[in-house]
Each structure stands twice: as C-alpha cells, then as structure tokens.
Backbone bond lengths (Angstrom), bond angles and torsions (degrees), N, CA, C in turn:
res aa  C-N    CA-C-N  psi(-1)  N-CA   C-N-CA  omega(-1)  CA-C   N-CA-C  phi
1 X - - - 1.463 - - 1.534 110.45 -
2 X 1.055 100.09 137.99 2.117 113.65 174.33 1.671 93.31 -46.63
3 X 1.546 102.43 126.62 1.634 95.83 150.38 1.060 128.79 -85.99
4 X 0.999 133.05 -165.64 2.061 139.18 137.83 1.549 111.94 -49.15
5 X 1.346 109.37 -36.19 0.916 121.01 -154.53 1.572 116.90 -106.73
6 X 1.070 111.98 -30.35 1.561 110.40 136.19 0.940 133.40 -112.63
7 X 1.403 118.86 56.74 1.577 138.40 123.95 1.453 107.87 -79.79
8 X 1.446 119.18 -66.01 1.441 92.41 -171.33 1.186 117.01 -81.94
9 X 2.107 123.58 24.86 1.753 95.24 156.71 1.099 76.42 -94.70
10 X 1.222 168.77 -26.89 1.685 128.61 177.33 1.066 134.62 -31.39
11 X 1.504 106.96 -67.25 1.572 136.06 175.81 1.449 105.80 -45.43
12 X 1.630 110.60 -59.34 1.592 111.74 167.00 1.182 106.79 -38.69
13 X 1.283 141.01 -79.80 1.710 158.47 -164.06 1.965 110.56 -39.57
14 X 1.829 96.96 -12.83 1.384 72.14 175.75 1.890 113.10 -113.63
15 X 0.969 110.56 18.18 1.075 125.80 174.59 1.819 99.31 -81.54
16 X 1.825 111.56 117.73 1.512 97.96 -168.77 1.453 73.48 -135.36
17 X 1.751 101.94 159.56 1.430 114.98 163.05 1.551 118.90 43.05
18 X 1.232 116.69 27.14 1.543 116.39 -172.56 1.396 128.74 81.63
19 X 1.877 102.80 -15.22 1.623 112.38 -176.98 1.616 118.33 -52.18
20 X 1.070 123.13 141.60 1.343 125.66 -179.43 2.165 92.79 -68.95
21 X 1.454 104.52 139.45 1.358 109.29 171.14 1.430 109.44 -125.66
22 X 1.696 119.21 143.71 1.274 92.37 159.05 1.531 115.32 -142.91
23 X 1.715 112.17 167.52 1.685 102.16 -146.75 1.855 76.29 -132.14
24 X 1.617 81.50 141.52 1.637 99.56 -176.67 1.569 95.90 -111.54
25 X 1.345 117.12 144.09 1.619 133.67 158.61 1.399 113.80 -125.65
26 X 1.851 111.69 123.24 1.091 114.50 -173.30 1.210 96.62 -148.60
27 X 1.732 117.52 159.40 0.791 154.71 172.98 1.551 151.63 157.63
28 X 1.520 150.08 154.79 1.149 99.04 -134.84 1.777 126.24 -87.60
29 X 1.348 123.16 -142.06 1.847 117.90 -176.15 1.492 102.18 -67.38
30 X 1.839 102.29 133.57 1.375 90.88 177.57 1.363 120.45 108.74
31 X 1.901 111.48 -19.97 1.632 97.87 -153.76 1.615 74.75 -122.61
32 X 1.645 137.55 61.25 0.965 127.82 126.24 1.579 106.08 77.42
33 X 1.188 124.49 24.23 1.524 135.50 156.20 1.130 120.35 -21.27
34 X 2.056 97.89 -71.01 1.746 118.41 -157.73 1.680 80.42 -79.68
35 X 1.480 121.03 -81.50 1.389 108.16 -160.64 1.794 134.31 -30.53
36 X 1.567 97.46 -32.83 1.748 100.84 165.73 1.674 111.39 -74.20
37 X 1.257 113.50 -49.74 1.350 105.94 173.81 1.455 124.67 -48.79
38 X 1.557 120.47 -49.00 1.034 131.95 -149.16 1.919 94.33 -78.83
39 X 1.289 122.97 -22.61 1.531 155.57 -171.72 0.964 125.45 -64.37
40 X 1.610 104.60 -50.26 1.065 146.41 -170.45 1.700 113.54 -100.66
41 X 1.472 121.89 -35.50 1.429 93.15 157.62 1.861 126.12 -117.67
42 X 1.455 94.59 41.42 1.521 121.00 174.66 1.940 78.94 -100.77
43 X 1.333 136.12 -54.33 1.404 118.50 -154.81 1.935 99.61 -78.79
44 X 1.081 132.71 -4.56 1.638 151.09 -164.74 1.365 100.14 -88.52
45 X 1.831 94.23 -75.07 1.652 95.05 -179.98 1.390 146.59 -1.36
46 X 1.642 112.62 -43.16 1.519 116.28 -151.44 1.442 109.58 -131.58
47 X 1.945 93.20 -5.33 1.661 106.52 164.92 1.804 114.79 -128.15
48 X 1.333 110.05 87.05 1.455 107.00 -156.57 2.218 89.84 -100.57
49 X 1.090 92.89 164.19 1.471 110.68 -176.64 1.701 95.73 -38.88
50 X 1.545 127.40 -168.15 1.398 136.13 -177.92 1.588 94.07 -91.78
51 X 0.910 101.14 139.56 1.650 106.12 165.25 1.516 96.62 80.63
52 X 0.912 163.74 -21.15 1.751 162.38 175.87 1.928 107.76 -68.81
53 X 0.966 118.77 135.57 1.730 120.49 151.46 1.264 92.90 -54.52
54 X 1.569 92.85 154.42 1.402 139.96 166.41 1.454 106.33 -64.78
55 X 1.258 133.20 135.82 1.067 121.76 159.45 1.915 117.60 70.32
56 X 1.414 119.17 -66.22 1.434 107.54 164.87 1.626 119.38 -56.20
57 X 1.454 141.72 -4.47 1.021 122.06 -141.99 1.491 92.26 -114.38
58 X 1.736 137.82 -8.29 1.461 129.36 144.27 1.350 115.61 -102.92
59 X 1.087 119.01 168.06 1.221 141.02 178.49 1.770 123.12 -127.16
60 X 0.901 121.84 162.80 1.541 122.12 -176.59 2.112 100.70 -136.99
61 X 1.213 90.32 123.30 1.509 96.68 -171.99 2.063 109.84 -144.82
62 X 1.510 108.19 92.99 1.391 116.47 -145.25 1.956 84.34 -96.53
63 X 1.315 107.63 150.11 1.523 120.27 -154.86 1.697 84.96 -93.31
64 X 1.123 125.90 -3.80 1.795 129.79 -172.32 1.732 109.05 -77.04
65 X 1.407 100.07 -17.54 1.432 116.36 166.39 1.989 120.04 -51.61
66 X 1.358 92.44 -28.09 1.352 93.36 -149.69 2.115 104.19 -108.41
67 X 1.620 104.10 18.78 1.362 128.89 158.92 1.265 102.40 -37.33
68 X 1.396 107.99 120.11 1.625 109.67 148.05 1.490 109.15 -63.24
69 X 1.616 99.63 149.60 1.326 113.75 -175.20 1.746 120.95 -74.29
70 X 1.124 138.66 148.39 1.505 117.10 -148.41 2.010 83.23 -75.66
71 X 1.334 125.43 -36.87 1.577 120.89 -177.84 1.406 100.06 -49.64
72 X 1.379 155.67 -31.63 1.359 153.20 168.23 1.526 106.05 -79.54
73 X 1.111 124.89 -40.33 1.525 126.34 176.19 1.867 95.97 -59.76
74 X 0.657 132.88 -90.79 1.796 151.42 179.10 1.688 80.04 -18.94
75 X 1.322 120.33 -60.15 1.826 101.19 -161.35 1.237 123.08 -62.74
76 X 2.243 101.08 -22.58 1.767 94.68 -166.32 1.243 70.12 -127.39
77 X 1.214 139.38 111.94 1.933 153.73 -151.05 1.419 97.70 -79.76
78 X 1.096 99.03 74.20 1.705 112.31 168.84 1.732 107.15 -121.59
79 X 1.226 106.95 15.17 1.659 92.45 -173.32 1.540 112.81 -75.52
80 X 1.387 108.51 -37.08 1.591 112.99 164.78 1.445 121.18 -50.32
81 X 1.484 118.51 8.86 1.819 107.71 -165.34 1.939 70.75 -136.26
82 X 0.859 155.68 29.93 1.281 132.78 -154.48 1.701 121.11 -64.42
83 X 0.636 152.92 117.50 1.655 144.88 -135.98 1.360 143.36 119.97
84 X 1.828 92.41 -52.60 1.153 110.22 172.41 1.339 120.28 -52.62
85 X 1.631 102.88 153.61 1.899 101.43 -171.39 1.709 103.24 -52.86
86 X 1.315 147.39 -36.17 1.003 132.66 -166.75 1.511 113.11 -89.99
87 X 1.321 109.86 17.88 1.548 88.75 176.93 2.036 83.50 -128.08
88 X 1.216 108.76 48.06 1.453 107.36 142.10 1.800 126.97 -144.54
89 X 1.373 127.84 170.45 1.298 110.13 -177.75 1.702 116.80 -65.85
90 X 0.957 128.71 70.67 1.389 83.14 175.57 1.426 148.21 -101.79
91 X 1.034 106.52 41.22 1.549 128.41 -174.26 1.505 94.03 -98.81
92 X 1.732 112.23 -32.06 1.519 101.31 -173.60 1.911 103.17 -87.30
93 X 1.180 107.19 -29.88 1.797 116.86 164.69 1.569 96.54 -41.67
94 X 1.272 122.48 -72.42 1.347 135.55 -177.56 1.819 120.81 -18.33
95 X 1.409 72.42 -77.08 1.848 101.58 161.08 1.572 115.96 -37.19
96 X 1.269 118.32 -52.20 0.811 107.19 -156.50 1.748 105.01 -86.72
97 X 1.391 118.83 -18.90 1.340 127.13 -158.20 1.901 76.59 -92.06
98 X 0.495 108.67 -26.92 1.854 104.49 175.33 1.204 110.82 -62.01
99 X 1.518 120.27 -43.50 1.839 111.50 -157.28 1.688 99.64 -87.38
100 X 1.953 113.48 -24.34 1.154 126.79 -170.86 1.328 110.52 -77.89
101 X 1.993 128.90 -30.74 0.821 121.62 145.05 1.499 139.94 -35.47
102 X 1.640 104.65 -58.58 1.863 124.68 -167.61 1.438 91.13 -82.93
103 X 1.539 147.30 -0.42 1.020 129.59 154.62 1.443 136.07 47.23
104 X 1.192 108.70 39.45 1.494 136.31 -171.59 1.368 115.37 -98.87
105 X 1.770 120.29 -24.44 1.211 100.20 177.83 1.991 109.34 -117.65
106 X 1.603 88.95 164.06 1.733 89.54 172.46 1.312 134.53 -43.85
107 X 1.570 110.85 -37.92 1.283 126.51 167.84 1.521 122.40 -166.91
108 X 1.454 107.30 125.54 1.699 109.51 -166.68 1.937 92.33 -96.34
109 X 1.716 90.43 146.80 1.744 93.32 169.81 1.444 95.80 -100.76
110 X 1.434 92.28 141.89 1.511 85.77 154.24 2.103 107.94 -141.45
111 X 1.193 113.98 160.11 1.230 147.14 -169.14 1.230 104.28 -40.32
112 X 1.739 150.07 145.23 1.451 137.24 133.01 1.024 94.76 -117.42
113 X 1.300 99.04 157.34 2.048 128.49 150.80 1.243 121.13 -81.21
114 X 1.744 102.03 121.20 1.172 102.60 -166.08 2.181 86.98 -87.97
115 X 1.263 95.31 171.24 1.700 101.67 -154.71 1.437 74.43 -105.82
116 X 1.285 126.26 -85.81 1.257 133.25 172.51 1.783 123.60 0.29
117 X 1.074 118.66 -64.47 1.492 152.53 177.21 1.136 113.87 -83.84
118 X 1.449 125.33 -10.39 1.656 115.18 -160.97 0.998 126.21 11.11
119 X 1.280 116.82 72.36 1.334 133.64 -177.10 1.753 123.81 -157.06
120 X 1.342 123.65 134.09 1.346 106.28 -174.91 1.182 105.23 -80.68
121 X 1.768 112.46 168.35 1.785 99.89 -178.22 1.723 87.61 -142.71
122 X 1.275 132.44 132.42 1.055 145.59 -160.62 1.135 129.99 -80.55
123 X 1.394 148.41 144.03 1.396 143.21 -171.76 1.236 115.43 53.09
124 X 1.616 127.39 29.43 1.423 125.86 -175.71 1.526 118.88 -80.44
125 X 1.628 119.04 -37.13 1.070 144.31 -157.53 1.818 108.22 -96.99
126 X 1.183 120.20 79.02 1.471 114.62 169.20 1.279 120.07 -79.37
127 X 1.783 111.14 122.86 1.416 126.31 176.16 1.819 118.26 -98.32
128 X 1.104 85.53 80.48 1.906 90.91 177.80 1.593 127.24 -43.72
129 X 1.378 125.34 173.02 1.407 111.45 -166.60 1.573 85.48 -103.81
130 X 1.561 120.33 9.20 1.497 109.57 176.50 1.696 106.18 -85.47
131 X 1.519 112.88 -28.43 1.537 114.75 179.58 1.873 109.35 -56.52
132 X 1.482 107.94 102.75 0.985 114.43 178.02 1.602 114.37 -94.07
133 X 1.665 118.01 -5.16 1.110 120.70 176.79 1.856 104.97 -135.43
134 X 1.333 117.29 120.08 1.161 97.78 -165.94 1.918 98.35 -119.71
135 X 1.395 120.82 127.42 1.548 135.73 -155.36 1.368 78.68 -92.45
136 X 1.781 130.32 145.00 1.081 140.00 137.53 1.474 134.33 -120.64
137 X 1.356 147.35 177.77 1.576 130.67 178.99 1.695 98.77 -172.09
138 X 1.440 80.81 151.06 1.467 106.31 -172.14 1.304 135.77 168.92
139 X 1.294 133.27 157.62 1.708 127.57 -166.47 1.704 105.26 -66.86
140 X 1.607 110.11 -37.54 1.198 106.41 -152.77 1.451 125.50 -98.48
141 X 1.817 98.99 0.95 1.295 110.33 -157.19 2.204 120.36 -45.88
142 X 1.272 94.29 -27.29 1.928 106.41 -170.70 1.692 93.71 -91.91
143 X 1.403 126.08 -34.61 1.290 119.74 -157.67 1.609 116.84 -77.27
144 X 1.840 96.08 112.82 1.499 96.33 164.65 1.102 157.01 -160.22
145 X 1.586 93.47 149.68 1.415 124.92 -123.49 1.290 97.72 -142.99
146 X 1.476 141.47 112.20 1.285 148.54 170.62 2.019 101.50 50.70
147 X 1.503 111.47 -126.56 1.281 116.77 -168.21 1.569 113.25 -53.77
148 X 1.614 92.29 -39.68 1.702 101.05 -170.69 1.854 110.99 -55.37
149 X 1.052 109.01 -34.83 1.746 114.62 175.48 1.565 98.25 -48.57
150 X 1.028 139.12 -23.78 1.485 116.93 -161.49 1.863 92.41 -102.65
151 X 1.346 121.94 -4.55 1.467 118.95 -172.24 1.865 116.87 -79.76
152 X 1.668 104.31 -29.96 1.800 117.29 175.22 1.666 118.66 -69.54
153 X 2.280 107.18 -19.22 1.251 89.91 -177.23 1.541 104.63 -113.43
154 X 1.652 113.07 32.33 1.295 116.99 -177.85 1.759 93.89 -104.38
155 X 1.262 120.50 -0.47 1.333 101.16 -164.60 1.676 108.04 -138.27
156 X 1.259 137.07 140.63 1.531 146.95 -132.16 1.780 91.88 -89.15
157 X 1.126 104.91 -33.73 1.861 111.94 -166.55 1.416 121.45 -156.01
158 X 1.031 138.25 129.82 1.624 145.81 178.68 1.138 120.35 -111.83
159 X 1.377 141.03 105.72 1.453 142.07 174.54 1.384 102.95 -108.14
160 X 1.729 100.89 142.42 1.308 143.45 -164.50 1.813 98.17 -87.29
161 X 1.136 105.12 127.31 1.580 100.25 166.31 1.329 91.38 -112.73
162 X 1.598 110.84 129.30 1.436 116.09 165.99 1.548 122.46 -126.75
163 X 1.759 114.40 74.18 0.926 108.38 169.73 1.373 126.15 -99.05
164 X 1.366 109.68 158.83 1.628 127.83 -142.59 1.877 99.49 -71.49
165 X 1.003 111.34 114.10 1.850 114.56 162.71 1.323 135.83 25.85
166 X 1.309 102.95 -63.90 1.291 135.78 -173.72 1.121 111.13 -87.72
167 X 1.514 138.96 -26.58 1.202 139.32 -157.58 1.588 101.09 -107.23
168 X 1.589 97.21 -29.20 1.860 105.60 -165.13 1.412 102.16 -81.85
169 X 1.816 118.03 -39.37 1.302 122.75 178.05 1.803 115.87 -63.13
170 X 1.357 111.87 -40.55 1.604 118.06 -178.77 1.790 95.61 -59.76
171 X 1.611 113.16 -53.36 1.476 99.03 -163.57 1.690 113.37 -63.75
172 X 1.241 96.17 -14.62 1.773 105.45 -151.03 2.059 82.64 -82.27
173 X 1.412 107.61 -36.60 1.567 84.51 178.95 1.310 112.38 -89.63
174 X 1.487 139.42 -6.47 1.145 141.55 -166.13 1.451 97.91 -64.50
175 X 1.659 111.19 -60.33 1.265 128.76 175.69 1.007 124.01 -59.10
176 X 1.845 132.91 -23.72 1.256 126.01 141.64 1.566 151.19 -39.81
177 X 1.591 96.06 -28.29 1.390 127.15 149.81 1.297 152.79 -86.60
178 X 1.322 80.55 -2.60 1.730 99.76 171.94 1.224 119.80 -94.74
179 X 1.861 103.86 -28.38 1.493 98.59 154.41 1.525 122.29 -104.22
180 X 1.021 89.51 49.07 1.720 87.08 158.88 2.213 111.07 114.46
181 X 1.400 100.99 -27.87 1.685 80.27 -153.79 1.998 85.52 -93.08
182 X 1.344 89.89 163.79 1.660 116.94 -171.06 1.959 89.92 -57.83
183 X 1.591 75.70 163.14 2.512 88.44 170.57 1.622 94.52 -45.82
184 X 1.731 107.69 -71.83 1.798 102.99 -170.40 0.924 122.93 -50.98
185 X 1.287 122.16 -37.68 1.325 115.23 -176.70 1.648 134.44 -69.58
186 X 1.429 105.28 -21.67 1.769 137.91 178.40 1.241 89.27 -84.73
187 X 1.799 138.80 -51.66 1.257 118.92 -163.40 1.652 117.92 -79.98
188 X 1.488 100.11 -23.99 2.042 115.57 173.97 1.474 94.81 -61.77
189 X 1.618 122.74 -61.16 1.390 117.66 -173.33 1.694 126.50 -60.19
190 X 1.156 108.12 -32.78 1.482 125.00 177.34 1.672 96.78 -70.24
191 X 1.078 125.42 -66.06 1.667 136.19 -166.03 1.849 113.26 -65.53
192 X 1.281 89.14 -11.38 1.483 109.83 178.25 1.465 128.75 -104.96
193 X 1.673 109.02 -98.18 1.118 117.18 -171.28 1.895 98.94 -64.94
194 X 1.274 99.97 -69.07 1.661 97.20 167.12 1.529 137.14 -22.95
195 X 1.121 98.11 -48.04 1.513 110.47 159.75 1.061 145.28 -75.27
196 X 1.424 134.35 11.23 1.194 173.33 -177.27 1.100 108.19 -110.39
197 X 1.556 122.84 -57.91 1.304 118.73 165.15 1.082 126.29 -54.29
198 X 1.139 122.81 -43.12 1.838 143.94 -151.06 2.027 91.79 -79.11
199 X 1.651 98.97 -43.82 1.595 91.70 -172.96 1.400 102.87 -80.71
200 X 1.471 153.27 -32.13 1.359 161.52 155.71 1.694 105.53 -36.78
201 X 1.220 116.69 -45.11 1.553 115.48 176.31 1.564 109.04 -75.09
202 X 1.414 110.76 -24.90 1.714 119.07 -149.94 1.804 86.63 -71.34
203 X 1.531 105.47 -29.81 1.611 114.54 -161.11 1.672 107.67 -65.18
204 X 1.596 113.64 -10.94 1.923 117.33 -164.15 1.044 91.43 -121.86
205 X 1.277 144.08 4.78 1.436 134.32 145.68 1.703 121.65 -30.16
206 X 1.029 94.65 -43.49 2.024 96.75 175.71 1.320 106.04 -63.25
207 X 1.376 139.33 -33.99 1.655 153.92 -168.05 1.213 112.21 -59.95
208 X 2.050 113.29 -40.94 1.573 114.81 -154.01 1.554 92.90 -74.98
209 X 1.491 108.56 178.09 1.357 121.85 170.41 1.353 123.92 -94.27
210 X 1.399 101.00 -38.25 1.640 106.53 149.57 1.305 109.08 -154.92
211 X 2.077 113.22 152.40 0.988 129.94 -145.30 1.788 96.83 -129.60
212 X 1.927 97.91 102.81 1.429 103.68 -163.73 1.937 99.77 -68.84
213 X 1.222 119.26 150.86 1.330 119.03 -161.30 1.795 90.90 -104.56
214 X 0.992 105.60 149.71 1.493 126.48 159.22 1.737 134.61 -2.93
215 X 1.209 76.13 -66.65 1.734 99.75 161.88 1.570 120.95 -61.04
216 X 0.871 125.55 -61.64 1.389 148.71 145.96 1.758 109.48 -14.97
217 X 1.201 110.85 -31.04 1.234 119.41 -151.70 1.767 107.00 -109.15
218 X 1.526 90.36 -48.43 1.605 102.00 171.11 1.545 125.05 -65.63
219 X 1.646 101.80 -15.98 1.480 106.91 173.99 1.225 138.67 -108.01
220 X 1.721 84.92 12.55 2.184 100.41 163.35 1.318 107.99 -68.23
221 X 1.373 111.83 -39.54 1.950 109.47 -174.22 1.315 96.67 128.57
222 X 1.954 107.36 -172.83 1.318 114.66 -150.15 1.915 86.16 -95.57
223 X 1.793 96.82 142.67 1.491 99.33 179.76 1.974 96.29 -132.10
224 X 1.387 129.31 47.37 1.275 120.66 -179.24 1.524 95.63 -76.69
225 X 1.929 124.15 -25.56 1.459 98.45 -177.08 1.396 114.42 -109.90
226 X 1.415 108.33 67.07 1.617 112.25 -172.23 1.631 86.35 -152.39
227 X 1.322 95.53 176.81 1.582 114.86 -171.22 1.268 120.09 -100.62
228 X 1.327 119.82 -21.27 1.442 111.77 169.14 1.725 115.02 -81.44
C-alpha cells in the first residue's frame, strides 16, 4: 500500500536539475484533496532536494482560488450549482499553471478562497522563484472539457484521491455545517449539487498517474474544516 511517506519521496523525485515541477491532487468534494496536500507539503518543507532552502523551495497553490464570485454567479444564475466546473475560471487556473510552469517571473500571485466568506480573495498566495516544487488541488484537475483540458498538460503528475462513499459524503456534510448551513440543508446540498460533481470527477479517475487508495486517506487526519 502507498504510504505518506512515499508520496512525498515521489513528489520530492520530481523536482530534477533545479526545474520548477508541478504536482496536481484531485479528486472529487469531500475526498480530502486540501488535507493531503496541505500534509504533504508541511512533510517536504524541512527536507528539500540538495542545494534548495528549507522550507521556501515548495509551495501550496489550491485551484479553489479561482471561484467565481457569488456577484458573477447571481448574473449567469449558477449560484445554486456553486462548484460546478462552470462556475469557476478556468482558463484563468490555466493561465496561471502556465506562467508557474515557464518560470520566468520572481514571484507569481495566485488567488485563495476564503472558507469563511465563500469567496475568492486575490493576490493572496505568493509563488517565489525559490518554489522549485509547486503542490496544487482540485475537482477538475484530469477533466476534459472546454478550459479545464488545457489544466492536465500544464502539470508533471496527477493523483487520484479515492476515498470510499460513505466516508467522503459524511465529511462533505460535516463540513457543510461547520460553516453554517442546518443537517437538511448540508445533506440536500451534499446529495445533490455535490454529487454531481463527485460522479463527473469519478469519470477522470483513469487519467491520474496514481490513485491514492482509501486507507491512505483516512490517515492524514480530520479535514471537515478544509475544502477538499
């Protein structure tokens, strides 16, 4: 079975010759994205390739940044689906995994979601020219489908989070309630809009390069207040 622990000598392993690399984690709402990512380059940090800083030499850059704003959702009436691949940029996601690839500038911003606010908030995320490995996550990373097709050949590797049904649906409403909406209302949204997504992502599972299993997944820790 995949450890923790060889995942990140993988992730380490693709960082060659100083080249900037970057590693996508996907899979769908619920199945523990941010918490492996976020896990995963807290365990990187403090052992970076020979010759790299400590700590500056990954970065963490989550694709949840790149939410349409609910004032753009309300104009093209997608706020009721909120999630879905079309109610985010991704041509500007795209973009950005492009300039972080060609690695030309001192430091790229990129976007977070604030959880709180549901809302993205801009230029939060500074990507230094020391990040020689840059971690990303998201539902849509394999799927393609209009803008999102140009996001699988901007990036070196894609891992599959595959946690089991039952486990992804309980967290996905736990975390619905933590920010705010009632049991029914987390379980209509989870059983719904969520779920729609979750089976649309379930379809690019064949795409990843490797597909972290279940187990694997339950033993990063508790992620009800994170986004994956």
């Amino acid at each position: 079975m995949t450890s923790l622990d060889e995942l990140a000598a993988r992730a380490r392993s693709l960082v060659r010759e100083g080249h900037r690399a970057l590693l996508g984690i996907t899979g769908g709402p619920g199945a523990g994205k941010t918490t492996l990512a976020e896990h995963l380059v807290e365990m990187l940090r403090p052992v970076p390739p020979e010759g790299l800083p400590a700590r500056e030499w990954v970065a963490y850059v989550p694709m949840d940044g790149f939410h349409l704003a609910d004032v753009e959702l309300d104009r093209l009436g997608r706020r009721d689906r909120k999630g879905a691949p079309d109610t985010f940029d991704a041509a500007g996601y795209a973009a950005l995994l492009r300039r972080l690839r060609e690695d030309e500038d001192d430091v790229v911003y990129a976007p977070a979601f604030e959880r709180d606010l549901e809302q993205p908030v801009a230029g939060s995320i500074p990507v230094t020219r020391a990040a020689r490995l840059v971690v990303t996550e998201g539902n849509y990373l394999l799927l393609d489908q209009g803008d999102w097709s140009r996001v699988r050949p901007r990036l070196h590797e894609v891992w599959y989070c595959d946690l089991g049904p039952d486990e992804r649906v309980r967290r996905l409403v736990s975390r619905h309630e933590y920010f705010g909406k009632d049991r029914d209302d987390a379980v209509a949204w989870v059983l719904g809009t969520d779920q729609r997504n979750a089976d649309l992502v379930a379809t690019t599972r064949s795409r990843a390069d490797l597909v972290i299993p279940d187990a694997v997944l339950r033993s990063v820790g508790s992620p009800e207040k994170t986004a994956g």
